[in-house]
N, C-alpha and C positions, 0 to 999 in steps of 0.2 A: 562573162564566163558561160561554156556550154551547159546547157542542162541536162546531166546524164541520161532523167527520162523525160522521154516527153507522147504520150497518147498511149500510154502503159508498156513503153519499148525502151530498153536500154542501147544506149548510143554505143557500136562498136570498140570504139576506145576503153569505154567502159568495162564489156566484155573483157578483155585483153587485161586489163588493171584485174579485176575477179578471176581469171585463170590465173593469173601472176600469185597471186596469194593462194589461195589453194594448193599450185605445185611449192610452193615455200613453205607452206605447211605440214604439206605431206613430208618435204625432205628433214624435218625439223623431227618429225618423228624418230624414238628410239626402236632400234633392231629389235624384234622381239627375242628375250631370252629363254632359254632352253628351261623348261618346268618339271617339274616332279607331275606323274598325273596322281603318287597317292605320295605321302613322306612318314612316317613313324619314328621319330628321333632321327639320326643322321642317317637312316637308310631309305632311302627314295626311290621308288618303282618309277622308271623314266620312259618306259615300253612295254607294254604288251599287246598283244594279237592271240587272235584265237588261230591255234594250227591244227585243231581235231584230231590232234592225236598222230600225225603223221611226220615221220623223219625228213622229208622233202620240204615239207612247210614249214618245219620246222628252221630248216637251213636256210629259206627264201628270207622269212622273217629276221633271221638274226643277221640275213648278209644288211637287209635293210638297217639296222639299227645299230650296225659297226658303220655304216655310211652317213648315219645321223649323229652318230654320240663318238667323240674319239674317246672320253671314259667309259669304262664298263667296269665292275668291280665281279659282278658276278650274275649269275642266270640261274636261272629257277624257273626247271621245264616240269609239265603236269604229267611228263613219262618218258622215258630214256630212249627211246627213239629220237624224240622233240630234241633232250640235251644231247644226243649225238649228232645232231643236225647243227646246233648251233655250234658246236665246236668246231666241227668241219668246213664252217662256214668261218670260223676264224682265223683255220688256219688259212684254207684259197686266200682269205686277206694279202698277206705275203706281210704281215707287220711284227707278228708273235704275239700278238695276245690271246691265245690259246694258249700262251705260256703263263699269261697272267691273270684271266678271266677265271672264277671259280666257278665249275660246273658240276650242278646240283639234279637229278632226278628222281624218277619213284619207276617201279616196277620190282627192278633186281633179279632178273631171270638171270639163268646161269651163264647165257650164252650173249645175252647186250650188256647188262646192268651191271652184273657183277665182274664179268669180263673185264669193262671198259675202266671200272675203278682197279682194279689188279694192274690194266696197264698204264693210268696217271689220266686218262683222257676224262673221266668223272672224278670229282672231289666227292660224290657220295650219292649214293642211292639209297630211298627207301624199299622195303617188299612192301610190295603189294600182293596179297594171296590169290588164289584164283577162286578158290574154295570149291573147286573140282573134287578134290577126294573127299572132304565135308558133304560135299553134295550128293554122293551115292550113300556114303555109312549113314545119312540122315533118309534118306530116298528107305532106302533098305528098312527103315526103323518104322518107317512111315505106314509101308505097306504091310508089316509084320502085324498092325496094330500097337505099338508104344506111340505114348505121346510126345511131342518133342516141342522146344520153342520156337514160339514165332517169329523172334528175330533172333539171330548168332551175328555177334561181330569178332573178326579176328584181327587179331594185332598184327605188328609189325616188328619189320630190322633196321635197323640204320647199319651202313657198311662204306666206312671207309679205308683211305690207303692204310691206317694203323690197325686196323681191326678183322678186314676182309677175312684176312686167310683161320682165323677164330672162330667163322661164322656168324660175324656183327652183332652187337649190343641189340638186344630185345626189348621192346615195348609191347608195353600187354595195351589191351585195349580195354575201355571205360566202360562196357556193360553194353545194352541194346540202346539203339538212337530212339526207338518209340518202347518206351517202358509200358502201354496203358493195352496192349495187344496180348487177347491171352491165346493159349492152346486151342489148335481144334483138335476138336473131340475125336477120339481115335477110331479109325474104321480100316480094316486089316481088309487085306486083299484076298479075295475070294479063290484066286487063280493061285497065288503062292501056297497058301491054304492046302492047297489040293496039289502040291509038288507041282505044279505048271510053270512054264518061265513069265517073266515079264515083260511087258516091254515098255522102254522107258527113250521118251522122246527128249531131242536137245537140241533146243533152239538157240544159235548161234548167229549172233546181229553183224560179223563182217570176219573172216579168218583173215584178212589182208594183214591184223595188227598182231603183229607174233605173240603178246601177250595172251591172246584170245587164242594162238591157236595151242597153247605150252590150257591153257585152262579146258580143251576139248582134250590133250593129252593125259594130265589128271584125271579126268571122267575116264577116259576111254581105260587106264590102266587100275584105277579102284574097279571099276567094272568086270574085269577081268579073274577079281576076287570071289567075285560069288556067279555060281557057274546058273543061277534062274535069272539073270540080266540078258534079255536083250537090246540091244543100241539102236535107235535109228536118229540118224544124223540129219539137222540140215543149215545151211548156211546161208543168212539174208545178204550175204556181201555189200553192206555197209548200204539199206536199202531197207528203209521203213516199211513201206508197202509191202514191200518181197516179205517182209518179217512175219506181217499182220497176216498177211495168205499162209505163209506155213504154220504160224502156229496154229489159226482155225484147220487146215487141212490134218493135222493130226489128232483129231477127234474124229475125221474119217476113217482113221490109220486103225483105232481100236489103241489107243496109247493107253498104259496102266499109271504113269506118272508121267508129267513134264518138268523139265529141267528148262527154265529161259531165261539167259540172259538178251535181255531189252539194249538195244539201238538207242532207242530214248525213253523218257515215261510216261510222258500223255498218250501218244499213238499206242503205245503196245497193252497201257491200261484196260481197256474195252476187250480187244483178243483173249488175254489172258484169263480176265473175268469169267467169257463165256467158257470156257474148260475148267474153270475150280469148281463153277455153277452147274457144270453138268456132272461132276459128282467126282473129277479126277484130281489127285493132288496136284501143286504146284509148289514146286522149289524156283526161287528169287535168286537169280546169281550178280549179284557187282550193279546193279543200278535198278532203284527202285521203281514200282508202279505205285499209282496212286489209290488210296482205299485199303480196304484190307481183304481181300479176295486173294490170296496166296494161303498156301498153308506155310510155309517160312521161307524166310530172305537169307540169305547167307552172303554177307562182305565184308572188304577191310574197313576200318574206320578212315574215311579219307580227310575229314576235320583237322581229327588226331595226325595224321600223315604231314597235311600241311601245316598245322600248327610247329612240330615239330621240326621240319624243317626251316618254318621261318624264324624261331629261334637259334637253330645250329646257322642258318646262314650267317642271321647277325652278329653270331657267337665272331665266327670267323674274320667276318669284317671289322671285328671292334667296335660294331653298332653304328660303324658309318660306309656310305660309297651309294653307286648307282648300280640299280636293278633289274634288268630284264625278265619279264615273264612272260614266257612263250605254255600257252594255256591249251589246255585240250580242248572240247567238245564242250562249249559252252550253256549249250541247251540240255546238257548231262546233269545226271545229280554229280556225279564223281569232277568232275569238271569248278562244278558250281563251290560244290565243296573241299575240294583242294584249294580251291583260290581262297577261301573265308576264310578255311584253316590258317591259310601262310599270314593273311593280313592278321588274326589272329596271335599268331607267334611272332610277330613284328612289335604287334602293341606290348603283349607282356615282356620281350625281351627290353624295350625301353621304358615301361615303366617301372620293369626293374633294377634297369640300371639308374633310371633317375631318383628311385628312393636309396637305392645305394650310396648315390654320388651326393642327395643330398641330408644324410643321415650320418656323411664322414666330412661334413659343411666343405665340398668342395666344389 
């Protein structure tokens, strides 16, 4: 009989026997099956991608995952651009399930959000506020000398096809997210003081996202109310760096308050600071910075947002199907915290239904 090895070499035929087995092995393998990446009772997130918030990416992503999943039970996008994107991306399909997909978003401007639920293309939108007009009547308060709080959160609307034209079911919001932040100390403005006008800087991290520009809209029309506002506007167009130079340049400008909403939190943290610390207020619009160098924040509660919609999804679903989530801006707080919210209203929607189901021993 040959000796397979001999002087530490395997005799050819050998070789051939060892590949032999190997591709039999491999073939013997099972097809890998399709997984949940998160599950919560019978509803299972089968996809998500980060689309930052944009309708385009929105549609690219969800064309991908009508190509990977012939189920889809429903979508749950981080803002109604995203779920306009994915619908549309249903329908080029040519299948109809755009007829059957349940589509879910947050914003609710009058002109995507609530539009699109009026004409059947969203099963439902959240509001999201901009806190635009919040933002000058508190700006205003600021500079008069009243003291105002450090953190404002405003609620929200749920608005579906039953409700829409009512003006959708109201949720209030649960108080400030950082309770331990107090007042600062009030210091009235010297210039309003003496009947002089103001001028009050607004830093805007990208207008490309209609949302953001319906919230320079708010500003610019509360403003409009008190005839000692002046406006100076500028626009980082979705461009961290561009952000960090305009807000420091407006301490060139002679700004009497800044209005910022941040791109992201860490980058804009540092900027921001150095204009609270040179003795100008700071109002926080819609994403946090880190620290407490603001004089106040103003946003919706996005926790609350998600949470709530991931219960109404499951509502709908009967607590079971598969789930697309098409996420905004990952490296966002509003992002970050839309997504925790929803897995949030996932878990309590099933473990409510499971102490239901087993408190009626079924």
């Amino acid at each position: 009989m040959m000796e397979p090895i001999r002087n530490g070499r395997l005799y050819p035929s050998v070789w051939v026997i060892v590949l032999l087995l190997i591709a039999v092995g491999m073939g013997c393998r099972k097809a890998p099956r399709e997984s949940a990446i998160e599950q919560y009772g019978g509803i299972k997130i089968v996809f998500q991608r980060d689309c930052q918030w944009l309708e385009d990416n929105g549609r690219k992503e969800m064309a991908s995952a009508l190509a990977r999943f012939d189920k889809i039970d429903a979508v749950y996008a981080h803002n109604d651009p995203q779920a306009h994107g994915a619908f549309v991306a249903a329908r080029a399909e040519g299948r109809g399930r755009e007829k059957t997909i349940k589509f879910i978003g947050i914003d609710a401007l009058p002109h995507e959000g609530i539009t699109y639920v009026k004409r059947g293309i969203l099963t439902a939108t959240y509001y999201y506020p901009t806190g635009g007009k919040e933002a000058i009547d508190i700006g205003m308060k600021i500079l008069r000398g009243e003291e105002v709080p450090k953190w404002i959160t405003l609620g929200t609307r749920l608005f579906t096809g039953e409700n829409v034209h009512k003006g959708g079911l109201a949720i209030l919001a649960k108080g400030p997210k950082r309770l331990e932040l107090e007042p600062d100390p009030p210091k009235p403005s010297k210039k309003l003081a003496e009947g002089k006008k103001v001028l009050i800087g607004m830093s805007q991290c990208n207008l490309a996202e209609p949302w953001r520009v319906q919230m320079n809209d708010d500003i610019g029309e509360q403003a409009k109310k008190y005839p000692q506002i002046k406006m100076l506007w500028k626009d980082a167009q979705n461009d961290e760096r561009v952000q960090q130079s305009q807000v420091r340049e407006f301490l060139t400008q002679g700004i009497d308050l800044l209005i910022v909403s941040p791109k992201e939190t860490v980058p804009l943290t540092a900027p921001v600071k150095e204009v609270y610390h040179a003795g100008i207020p700071v109002i926080v619009l819609d994403r946090e910075i880190q620290g407490e160098s603001f004089t106040c924040f103003i946003g919706g509660d996005n926790v609350l947002i998600g949470r709530e919609a991931g219960k109404y999804l499951a509502s709908i679903l009967n607590g079971k199907g598969k789930v697309v989530e098409l996420q905004g801006l990952m490296t966002s707080e509003p992002g970050v915290d839309r997504h925790e919210g929803f897995i949030e209203g996932l878990k309590e929607y099933a473990q409510e239904h499971k102490a239901t189901e087993e408190g009626s021993g079924t």
